[in-house]
N, CA, C and O of each residue as an XYZ file, in Angstrom:
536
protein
N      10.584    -10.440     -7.557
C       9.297    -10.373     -6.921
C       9.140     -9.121     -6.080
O       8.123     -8.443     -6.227
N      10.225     -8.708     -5.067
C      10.059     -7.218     -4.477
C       9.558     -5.962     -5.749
O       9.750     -5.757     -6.947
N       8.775     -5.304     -4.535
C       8.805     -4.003     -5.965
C       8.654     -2.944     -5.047
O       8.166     -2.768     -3.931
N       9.303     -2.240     -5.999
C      10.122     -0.565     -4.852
C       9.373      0.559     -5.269
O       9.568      1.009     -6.398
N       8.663      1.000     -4.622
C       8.525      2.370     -4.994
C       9.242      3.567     -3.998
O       9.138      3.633     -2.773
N       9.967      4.451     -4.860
C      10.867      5.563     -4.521
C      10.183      6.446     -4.437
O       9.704      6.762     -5.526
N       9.742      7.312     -3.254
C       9.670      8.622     -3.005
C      10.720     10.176     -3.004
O      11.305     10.795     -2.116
N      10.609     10.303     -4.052
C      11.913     11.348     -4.161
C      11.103     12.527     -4.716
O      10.090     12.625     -5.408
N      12.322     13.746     -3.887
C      11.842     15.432     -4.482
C      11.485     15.724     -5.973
O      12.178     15.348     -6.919
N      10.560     16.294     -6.054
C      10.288     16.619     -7.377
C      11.408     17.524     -8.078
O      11.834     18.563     -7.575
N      11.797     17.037     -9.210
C      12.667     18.424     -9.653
C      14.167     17.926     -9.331
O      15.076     18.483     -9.946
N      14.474     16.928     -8.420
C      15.626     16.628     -7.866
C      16.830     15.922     -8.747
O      17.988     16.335     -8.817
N      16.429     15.068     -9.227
C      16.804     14.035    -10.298
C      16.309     14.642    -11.765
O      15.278     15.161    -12.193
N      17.811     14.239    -12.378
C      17.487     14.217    -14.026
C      16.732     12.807    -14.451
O      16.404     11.920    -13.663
N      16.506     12.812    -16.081
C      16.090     11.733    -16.315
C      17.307     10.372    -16.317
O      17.066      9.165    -16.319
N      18.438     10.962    -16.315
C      19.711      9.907    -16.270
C      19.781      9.503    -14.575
O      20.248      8.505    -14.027
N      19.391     10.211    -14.243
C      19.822      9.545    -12.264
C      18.451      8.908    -12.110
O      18.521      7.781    -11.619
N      17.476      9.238    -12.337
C      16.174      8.085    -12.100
C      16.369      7.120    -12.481
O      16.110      6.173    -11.738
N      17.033      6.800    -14.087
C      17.129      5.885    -14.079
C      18.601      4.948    -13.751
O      18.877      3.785    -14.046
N      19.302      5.894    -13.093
C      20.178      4.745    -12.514
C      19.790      4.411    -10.813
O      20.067      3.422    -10.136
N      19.129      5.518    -10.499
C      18.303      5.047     -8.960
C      17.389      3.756     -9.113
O      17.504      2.921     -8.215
N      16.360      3.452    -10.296
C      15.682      2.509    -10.868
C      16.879      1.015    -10.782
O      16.601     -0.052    -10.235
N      18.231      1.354    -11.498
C      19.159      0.582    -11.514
C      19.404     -0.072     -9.942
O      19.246     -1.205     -9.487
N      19.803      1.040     -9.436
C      20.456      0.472     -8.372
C      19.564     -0.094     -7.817
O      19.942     -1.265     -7.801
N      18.231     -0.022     -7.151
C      16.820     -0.589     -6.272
C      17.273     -1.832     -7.135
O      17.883     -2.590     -6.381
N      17.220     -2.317     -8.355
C      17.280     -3.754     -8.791
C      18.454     -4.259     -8.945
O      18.466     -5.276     -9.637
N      19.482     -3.895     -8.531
C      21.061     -4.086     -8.584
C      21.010     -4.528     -6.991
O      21.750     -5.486     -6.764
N      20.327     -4.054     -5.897
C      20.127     -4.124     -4.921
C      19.629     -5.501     -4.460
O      20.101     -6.232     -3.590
N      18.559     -5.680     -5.253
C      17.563     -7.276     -5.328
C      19.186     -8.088     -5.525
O      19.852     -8.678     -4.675
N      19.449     -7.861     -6.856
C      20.764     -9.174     -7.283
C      21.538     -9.380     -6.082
O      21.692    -10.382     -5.384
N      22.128     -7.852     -5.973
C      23.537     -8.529     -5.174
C      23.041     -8.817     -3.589
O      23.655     -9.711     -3.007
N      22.015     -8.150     -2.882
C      21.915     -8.781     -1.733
C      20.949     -9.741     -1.415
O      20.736    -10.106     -0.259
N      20.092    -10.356     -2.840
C      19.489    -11.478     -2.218
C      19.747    -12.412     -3.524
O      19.068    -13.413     -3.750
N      20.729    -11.998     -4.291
C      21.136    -13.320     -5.577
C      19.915    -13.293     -6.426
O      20.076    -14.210     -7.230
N      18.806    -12.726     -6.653
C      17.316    -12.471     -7.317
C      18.030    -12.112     -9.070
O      19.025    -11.550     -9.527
N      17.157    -12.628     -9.449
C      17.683    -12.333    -11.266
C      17.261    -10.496    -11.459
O      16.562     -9.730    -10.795
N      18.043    -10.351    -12.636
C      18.286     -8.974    -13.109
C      16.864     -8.492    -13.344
O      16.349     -7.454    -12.929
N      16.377     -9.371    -14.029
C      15.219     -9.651    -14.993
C      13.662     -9.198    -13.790
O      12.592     -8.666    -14.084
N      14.033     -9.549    -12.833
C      12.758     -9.382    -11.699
C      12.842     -7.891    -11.148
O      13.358     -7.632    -10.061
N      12.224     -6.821    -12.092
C      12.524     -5.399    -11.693
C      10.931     -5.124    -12.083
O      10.143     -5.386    -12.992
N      10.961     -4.498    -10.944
C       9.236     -3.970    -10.521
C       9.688     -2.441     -9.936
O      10.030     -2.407     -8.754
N       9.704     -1.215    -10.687
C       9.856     -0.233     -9.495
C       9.050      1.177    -10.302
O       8.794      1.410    -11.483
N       8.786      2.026     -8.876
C       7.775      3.218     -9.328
C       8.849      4.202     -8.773
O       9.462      4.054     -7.716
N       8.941      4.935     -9.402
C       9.660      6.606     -9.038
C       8.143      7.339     -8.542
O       7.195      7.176     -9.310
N       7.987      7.893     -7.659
C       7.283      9.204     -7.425
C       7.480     10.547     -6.772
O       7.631     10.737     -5.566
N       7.459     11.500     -7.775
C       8.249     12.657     -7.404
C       7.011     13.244     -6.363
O       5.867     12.791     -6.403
N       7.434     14.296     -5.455
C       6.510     14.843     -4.460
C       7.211     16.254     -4.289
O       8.364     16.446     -3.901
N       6.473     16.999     -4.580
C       7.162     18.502     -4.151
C       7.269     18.458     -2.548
O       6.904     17.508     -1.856
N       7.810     19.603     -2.103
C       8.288     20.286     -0.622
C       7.228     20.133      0.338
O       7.409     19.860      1.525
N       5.711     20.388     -0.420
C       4.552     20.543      0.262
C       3.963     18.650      0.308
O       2.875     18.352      0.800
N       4.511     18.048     -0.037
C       3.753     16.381     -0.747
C       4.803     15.241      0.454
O       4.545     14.133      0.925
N       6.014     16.156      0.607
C       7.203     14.604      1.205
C       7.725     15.433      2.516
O       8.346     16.496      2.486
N       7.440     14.906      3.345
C       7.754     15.438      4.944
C       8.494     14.094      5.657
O       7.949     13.107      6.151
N       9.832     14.390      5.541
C      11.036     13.694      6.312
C      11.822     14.695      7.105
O      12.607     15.608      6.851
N      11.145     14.000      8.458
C      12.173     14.301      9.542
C      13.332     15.213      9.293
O      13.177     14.751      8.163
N      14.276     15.995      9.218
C      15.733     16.014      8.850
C      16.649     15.596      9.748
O      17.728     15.162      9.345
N      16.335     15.669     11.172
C      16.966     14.765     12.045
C      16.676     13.914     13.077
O      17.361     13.845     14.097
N      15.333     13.023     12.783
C      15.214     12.134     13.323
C      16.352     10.699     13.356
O      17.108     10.295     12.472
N      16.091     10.151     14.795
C      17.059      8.976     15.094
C      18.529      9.519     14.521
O      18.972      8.947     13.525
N      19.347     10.669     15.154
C      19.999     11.221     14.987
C      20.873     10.940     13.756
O      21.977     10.399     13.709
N      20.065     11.470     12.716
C      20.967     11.632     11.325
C      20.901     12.987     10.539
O      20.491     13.984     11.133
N      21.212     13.046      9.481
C      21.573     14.621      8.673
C      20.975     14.263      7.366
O      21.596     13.723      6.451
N      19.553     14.649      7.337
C      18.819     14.403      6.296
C      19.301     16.100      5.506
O      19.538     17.113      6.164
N      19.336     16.015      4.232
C      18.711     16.926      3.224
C      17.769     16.671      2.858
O      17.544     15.620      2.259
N      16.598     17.889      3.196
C      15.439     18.005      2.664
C      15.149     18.216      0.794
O      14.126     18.162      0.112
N      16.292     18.415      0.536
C      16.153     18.488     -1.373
C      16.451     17.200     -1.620
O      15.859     16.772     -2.611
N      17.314     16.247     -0.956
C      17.475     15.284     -1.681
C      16.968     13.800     -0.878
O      17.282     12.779     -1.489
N      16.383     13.652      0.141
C      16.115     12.826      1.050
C      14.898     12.037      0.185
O      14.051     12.541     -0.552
N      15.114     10.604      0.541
C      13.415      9.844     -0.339
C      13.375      8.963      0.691
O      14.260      8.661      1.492
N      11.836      8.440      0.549
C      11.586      7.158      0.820
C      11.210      6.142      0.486
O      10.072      5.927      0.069
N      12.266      5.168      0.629
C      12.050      3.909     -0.628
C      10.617      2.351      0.197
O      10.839      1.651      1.185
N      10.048      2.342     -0.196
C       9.266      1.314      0.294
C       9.675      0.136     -0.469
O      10.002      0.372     -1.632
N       9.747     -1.395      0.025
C       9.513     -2.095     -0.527
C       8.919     -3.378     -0.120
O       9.115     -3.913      0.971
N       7.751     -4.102     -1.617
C       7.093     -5.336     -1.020
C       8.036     -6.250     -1.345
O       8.875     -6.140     -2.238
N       7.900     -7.034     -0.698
C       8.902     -8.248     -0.047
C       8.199     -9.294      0.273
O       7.238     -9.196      1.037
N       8.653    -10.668     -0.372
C       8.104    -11.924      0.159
C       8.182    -11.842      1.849
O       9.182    -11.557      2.509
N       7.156    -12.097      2.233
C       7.246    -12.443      3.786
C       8.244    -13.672      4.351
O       8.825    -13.690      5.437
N       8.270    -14.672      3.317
C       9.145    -15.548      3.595
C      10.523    -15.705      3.745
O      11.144    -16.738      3.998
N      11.098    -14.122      3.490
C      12.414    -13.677      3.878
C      12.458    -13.499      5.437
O      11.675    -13.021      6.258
N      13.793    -14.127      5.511
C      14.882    -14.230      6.939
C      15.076    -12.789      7.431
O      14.930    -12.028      6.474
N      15.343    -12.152      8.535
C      15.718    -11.274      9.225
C      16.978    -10.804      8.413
O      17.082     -9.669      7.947
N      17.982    -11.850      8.282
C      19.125    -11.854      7.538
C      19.154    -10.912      6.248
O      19.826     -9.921      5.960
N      18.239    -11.561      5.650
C      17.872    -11.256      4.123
C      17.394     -9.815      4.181
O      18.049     -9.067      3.454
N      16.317     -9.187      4.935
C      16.608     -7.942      5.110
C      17.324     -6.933      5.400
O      17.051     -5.755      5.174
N      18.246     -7.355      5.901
C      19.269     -6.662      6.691
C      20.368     -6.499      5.254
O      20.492     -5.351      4.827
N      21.098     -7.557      4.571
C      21.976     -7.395      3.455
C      20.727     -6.475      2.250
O      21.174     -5.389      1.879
N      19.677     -6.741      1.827
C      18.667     -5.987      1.059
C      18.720     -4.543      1.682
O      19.099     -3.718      0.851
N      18.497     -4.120      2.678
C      18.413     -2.881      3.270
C      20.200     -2.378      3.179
O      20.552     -1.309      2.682
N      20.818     -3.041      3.562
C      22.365     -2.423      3.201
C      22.593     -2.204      1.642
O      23.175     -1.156      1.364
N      22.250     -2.973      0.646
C      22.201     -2.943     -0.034
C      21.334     -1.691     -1.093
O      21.554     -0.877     -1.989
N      20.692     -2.014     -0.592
C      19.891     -0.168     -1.044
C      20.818      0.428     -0.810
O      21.690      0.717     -1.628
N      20.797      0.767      0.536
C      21.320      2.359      1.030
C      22.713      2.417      0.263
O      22.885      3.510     -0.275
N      23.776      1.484      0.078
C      25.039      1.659     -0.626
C      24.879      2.170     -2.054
O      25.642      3.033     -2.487
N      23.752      1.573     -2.901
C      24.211      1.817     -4.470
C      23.232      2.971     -4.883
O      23.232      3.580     -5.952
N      22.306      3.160     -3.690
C      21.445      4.436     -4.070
C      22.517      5.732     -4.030
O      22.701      6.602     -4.882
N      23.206      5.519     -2.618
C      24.243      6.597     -2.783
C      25.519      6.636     -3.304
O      26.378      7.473     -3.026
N      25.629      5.636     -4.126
C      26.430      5.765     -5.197
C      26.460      5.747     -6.272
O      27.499      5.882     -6.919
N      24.887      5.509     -6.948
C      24.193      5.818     -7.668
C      23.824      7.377     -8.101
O      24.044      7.828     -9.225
N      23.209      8.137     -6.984
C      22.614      9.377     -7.032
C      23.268     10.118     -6.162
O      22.537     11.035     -5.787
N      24.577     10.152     -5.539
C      25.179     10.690     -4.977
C      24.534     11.636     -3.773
O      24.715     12.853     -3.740
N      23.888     11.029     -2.954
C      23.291     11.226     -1.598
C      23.625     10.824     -0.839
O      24.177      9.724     -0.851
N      23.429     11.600      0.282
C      23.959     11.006      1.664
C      23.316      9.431      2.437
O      22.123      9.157      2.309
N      24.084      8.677      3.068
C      23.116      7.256      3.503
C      22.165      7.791      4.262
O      21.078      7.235      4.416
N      22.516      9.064      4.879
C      20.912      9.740      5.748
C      19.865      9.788      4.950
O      18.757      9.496      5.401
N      19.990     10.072      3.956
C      18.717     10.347      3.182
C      17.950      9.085      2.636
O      16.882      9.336      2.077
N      18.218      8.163      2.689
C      17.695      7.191      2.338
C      17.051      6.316      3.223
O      17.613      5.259      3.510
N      15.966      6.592      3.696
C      14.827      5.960      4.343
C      14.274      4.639      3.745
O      13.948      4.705      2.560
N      14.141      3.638      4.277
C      13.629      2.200      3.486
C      12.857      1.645      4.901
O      13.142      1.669      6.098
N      11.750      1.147      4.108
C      10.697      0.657      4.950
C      10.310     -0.573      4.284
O      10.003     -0.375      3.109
N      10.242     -1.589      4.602
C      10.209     -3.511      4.016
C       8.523     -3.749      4.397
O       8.102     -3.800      5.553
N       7.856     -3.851      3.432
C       6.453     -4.312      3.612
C       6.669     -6.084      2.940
O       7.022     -6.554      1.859
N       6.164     -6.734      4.476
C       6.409     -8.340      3.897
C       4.803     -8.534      3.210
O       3.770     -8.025      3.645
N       4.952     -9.437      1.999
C       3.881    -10.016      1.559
C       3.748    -10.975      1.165
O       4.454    -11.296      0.209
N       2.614    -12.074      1.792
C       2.862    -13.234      1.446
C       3.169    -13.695     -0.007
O       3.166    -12.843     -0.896
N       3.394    -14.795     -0.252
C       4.169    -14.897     -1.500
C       2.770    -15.381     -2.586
O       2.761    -15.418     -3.817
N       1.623    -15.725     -1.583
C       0.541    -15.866     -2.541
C      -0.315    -14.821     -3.247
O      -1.268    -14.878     -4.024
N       0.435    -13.780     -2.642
C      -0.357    -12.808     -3.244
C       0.100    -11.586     -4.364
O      -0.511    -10.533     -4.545
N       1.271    -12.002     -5.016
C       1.623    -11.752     -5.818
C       0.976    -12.291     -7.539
O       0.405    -13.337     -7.850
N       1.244    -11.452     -8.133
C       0.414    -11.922     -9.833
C       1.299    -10.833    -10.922
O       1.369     -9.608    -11.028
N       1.766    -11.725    -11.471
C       3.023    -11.463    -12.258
C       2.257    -11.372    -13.753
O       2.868    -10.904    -14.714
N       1.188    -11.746    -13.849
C       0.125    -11.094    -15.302
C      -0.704    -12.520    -15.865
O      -0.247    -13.647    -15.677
N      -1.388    -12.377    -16.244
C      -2.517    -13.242    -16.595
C      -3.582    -13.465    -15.889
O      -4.497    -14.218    -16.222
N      -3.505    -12.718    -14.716
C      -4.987    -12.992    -14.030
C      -4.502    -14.339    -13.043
O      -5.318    -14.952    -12.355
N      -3.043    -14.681    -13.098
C      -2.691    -15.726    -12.012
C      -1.875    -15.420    -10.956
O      -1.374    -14.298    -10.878
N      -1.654    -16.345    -10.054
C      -1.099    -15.874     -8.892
C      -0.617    -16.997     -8.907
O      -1.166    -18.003     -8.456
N       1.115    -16.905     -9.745
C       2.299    -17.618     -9.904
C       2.955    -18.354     -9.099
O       3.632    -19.295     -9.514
N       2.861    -18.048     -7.848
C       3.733    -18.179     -6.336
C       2.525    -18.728     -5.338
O       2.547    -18.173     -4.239
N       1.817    -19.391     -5.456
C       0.362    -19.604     -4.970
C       1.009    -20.860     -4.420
O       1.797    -20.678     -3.491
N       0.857    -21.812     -4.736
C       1.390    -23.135     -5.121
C       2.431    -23.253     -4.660
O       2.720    -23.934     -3.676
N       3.215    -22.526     -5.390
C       4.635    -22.615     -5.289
C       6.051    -21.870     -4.267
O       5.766    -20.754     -3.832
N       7.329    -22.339     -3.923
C       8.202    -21.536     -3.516
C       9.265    -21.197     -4.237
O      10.051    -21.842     -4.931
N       9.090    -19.379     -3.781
C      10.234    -18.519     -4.894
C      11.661    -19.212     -5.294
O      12.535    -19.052     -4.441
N      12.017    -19.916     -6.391
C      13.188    -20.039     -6.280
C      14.520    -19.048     -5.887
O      15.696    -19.411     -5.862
N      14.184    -18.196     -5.700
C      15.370    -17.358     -4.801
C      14.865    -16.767     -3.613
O      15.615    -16.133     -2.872
């Protein structure tokens, strides 16, 4: 049900590291909230030099400006404090071992959304009714 969109340098990534950055954001879902493989929602968007403005050392860290992104993601609101915290560790580990970046560079920002307002295709809203089994 989360879905990630990645802000990363244009030009930065081959087509083989996008898609293991793609990997890891949903490798991320599994291992830190147990979520099936199968529930992968994610947008790459590249931004040139002039398009993506990160800090390089805000909240005292060591950003690279060539390789620094920012990952957003929507998130059931009905997640625990907990649950963000292993999800957010979870990023930052397999992105940078994924795409071989520093954990500075990886910015993540958790947008909660209620769970009714999700629509997984048909013009319905699946989770309306119902609670996420994971």
């Amino acid at each position: 049900m989360p879905v990630f969109n990645a802000h990363i340098p244009a030009g930065r990534f081959s087509s083989d590291e996008k898609r293991a950055l793609a990997d890891a954001l949903n490798q991320s879902l599994v291992q830190g909230l147990g979520i099936p493989e199968g529930d992968r929602f994610v947008i790459l968007s590249e931004h040139g030099a002039d398009e993506l403005f990160i800090h390089p050392t805000f909240f005292d860290m060591q950003r690279d400006p060539g390789s620094a992104m920012i990952i957003t993601v929507m998130i059931g609101a009905h997640r625990p404090i907990e649950d963000k915290r292993k999800l957010v560790a979870a990023i930052n580990r397999l992105v940078v071992e994924s795409v071989g970046v520093s954990p500075d560079d990886v910015f993540v920002t958790l947008v909660p959304v209620p769970n009714e307002n999700f629509s997984f295709g048909r013009g319905e809203l699946q989770l309306a009714d119902a609670t996420p089994r994971w």
